[in-house]
Backbone as CSV, one residue per row, in Angstrom:
resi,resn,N_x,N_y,N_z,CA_x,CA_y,CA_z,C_x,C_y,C_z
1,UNK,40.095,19.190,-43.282,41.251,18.380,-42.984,41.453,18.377,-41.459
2,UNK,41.646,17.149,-40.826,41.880,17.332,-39.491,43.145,17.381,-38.898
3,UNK,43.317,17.160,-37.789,45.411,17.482,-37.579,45.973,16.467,-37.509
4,UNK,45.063,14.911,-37.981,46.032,13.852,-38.247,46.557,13.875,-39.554
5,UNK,45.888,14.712,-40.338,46.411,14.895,-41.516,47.213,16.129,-41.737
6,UNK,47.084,16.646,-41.623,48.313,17.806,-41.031,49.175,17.606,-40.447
7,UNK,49.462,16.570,-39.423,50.932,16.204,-38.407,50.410,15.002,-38.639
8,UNK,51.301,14.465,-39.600,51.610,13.220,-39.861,52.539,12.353,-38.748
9,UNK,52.318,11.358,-38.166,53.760,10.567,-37.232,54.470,10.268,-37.666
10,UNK,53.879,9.464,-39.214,55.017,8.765,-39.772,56.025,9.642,-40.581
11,UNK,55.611,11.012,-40.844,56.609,11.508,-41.501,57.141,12.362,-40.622
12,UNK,57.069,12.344,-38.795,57.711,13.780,-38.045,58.114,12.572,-37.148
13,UNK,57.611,12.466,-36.021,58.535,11.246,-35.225,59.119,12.803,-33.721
14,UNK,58.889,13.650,-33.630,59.466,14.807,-33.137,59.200,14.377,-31.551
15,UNK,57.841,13.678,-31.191,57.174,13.911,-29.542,58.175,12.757,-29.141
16,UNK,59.164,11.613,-30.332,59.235,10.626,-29.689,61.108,10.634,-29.438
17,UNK,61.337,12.339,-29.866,62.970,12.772,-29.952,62.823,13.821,-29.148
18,UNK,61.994,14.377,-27.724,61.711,15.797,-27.151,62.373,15.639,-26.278
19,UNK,62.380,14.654,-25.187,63.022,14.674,-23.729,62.789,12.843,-23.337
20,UNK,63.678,12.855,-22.835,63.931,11.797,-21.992,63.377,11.465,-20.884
21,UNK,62.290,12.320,-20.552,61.472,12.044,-19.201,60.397,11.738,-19.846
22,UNK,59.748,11.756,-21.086,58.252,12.275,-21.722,57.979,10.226,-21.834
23,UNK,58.943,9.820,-22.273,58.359,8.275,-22.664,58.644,7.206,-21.212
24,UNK,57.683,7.903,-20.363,57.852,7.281,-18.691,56.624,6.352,-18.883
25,UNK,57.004,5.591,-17.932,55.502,4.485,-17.473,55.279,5.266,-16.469
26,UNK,53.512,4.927,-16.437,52.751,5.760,-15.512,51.802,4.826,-15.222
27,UNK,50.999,4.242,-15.944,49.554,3.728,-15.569,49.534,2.683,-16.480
28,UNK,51.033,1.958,-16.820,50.772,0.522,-17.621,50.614,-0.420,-16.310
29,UNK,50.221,-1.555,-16.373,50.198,-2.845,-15.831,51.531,-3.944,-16.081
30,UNK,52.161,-4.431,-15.132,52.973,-5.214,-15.326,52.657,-6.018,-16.714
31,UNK,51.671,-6.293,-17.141,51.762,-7.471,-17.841,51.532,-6.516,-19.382
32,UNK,51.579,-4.994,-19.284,51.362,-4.294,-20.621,53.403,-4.136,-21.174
33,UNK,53.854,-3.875,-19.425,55.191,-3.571,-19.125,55.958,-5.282,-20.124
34,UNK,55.980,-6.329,-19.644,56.049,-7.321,-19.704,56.197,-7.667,-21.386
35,UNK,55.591,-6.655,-22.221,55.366,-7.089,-23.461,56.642,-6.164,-24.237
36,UNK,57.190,-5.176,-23.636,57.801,-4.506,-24.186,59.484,-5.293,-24.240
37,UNK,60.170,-5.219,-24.980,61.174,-5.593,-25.644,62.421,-5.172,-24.357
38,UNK,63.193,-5.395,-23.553,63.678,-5.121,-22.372,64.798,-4.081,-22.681
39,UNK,65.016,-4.330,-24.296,66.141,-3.671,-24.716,65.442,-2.080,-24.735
40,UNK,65.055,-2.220,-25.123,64.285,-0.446,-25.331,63.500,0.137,-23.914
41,UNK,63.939,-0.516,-22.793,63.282,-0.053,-21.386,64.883,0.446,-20.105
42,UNK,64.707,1.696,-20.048,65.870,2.172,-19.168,66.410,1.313,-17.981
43,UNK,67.802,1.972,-17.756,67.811,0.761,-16.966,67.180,0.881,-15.295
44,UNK,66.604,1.927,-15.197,65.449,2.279,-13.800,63.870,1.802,-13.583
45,UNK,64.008,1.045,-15.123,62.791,0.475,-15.759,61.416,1.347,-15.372
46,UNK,61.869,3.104,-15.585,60.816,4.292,-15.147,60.311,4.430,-16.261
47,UNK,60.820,4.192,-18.192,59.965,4.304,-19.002,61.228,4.221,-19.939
48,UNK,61.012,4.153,-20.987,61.618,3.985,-22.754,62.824,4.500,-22.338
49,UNK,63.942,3.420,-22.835,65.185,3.938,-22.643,65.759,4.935,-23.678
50,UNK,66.656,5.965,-23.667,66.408,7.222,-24.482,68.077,6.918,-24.877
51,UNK,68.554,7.865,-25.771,69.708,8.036,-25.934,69.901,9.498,-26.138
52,UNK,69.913,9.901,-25.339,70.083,11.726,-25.298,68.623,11.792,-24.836
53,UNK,67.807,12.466,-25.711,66.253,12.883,-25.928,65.476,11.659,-26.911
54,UNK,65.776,10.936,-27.099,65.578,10.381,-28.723,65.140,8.684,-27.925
55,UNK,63.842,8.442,-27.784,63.841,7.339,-27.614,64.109,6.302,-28.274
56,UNK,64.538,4.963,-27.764,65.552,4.152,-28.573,64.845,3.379,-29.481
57,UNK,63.587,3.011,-29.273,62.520,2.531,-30.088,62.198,3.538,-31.689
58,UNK,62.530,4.613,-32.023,62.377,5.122,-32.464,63.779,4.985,-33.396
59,UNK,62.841,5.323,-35.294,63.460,4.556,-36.168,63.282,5.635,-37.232
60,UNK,64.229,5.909,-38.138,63.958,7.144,-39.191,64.965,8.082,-38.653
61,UNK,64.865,9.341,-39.400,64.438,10.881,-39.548,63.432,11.829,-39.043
62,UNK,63.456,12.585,-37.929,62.507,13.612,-37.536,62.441,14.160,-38.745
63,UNK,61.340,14.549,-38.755,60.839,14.950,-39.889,60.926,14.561,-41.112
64,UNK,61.028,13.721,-41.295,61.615,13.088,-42.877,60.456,11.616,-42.878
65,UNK,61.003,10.930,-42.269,60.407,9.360,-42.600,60.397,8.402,-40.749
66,UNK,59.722,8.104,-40.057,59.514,7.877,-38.555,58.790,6.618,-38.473
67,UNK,59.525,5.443,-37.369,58.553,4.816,-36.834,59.089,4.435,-35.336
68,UNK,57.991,3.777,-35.091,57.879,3.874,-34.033,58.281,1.517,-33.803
69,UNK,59.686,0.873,-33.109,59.748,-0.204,-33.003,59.048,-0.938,-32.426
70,UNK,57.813,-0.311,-31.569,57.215,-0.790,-30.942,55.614,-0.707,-30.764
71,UNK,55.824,-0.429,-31.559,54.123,0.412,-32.161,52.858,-0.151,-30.904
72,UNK,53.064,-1.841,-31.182,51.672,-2.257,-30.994,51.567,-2.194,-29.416
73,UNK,52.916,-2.286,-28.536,53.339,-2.255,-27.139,53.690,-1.312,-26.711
74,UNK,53.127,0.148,-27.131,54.164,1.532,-27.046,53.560,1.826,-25.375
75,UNK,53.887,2.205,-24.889,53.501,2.494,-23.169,51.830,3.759,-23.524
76,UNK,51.763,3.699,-22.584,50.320,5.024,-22.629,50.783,6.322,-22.750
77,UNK,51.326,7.022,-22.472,51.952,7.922,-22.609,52.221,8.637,-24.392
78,UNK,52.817,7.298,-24.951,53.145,7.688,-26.452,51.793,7.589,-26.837
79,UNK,50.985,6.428,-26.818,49.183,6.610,-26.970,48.065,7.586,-26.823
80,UNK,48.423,8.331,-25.791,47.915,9.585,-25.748,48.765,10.672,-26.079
81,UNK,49.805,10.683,-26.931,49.851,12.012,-27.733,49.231,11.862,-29.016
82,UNK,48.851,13.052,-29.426,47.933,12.995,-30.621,48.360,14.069,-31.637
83,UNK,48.370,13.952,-33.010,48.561,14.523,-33.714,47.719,16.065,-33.830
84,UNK,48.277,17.336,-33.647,48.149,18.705,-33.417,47.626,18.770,-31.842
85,UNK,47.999,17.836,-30.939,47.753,18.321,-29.556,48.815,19.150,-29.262
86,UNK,48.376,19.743,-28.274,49.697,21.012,-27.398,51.827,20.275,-26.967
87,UNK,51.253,18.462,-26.978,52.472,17.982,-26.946,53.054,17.806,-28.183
88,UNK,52.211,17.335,-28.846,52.692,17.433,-30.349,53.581,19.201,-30.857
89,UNK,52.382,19.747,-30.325,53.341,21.073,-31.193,54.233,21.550,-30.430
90,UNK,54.477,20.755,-29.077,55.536,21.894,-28.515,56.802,20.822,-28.846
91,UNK,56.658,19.594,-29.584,57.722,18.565,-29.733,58.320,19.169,-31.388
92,UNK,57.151,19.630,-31.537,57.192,19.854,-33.415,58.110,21.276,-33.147
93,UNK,57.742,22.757,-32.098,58.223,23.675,-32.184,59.900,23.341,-31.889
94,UNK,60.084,22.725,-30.782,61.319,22.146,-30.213,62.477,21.631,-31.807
95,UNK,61.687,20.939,-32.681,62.746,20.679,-33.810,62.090,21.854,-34.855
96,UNK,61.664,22.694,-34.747,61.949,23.294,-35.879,60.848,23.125,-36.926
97,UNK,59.739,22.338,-36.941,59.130,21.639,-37.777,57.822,22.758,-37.824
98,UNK,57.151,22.999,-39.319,56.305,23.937,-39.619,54.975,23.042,-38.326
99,UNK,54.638,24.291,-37.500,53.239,24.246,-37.266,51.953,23.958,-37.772
């Protein structure tokens, strides 16, 4: 079994409720920027607008049932976390969620 099957996204959602700095633009292109929904972009337009820790794109229950509103336009950042990477588990340890 590998750790996409073990840390499910759709049923934890945890990396995308950790901190308010984590869903930043870094290395999108205006025109990747451009695709994203304006409502769900801070207003410093530095990355995913948050509401506490909890980015606003983000839909469900941590741990229960998770998606993500923006799936197909999500910035790089949410793209490169990966299910049982070191961000994953320190988002998963942060709520509480079995390792």
């Amino acid at each position: 079994m590998d750790a996409g099957e073990i840390y499910d996204c759709q049923t934890c959602g945890a990396c995308c409720c950790y901190s308010s700095q984590w869903p930043r633009f870094s290395i999108e292109d205006d025109e990747q920027l451009a695709l994203i929904p304006a409502k769900y972009v801070a207003s410093d337009e530095s990355g995913m607008r948050c509401v506490g820790v909890r980015c606003s794109a983000l839909t469900g229950e941590i741990g229960k049932t998770t998606a993500c509103g923006i799936y197909d336009v999500r910035p790089d950042v949410c793209r490169s976390c990966m299910p049982g990477d070191p961000e994953c588990l320190m988002a998963r340890k942060a709520h509480n969620l079995p390792l």
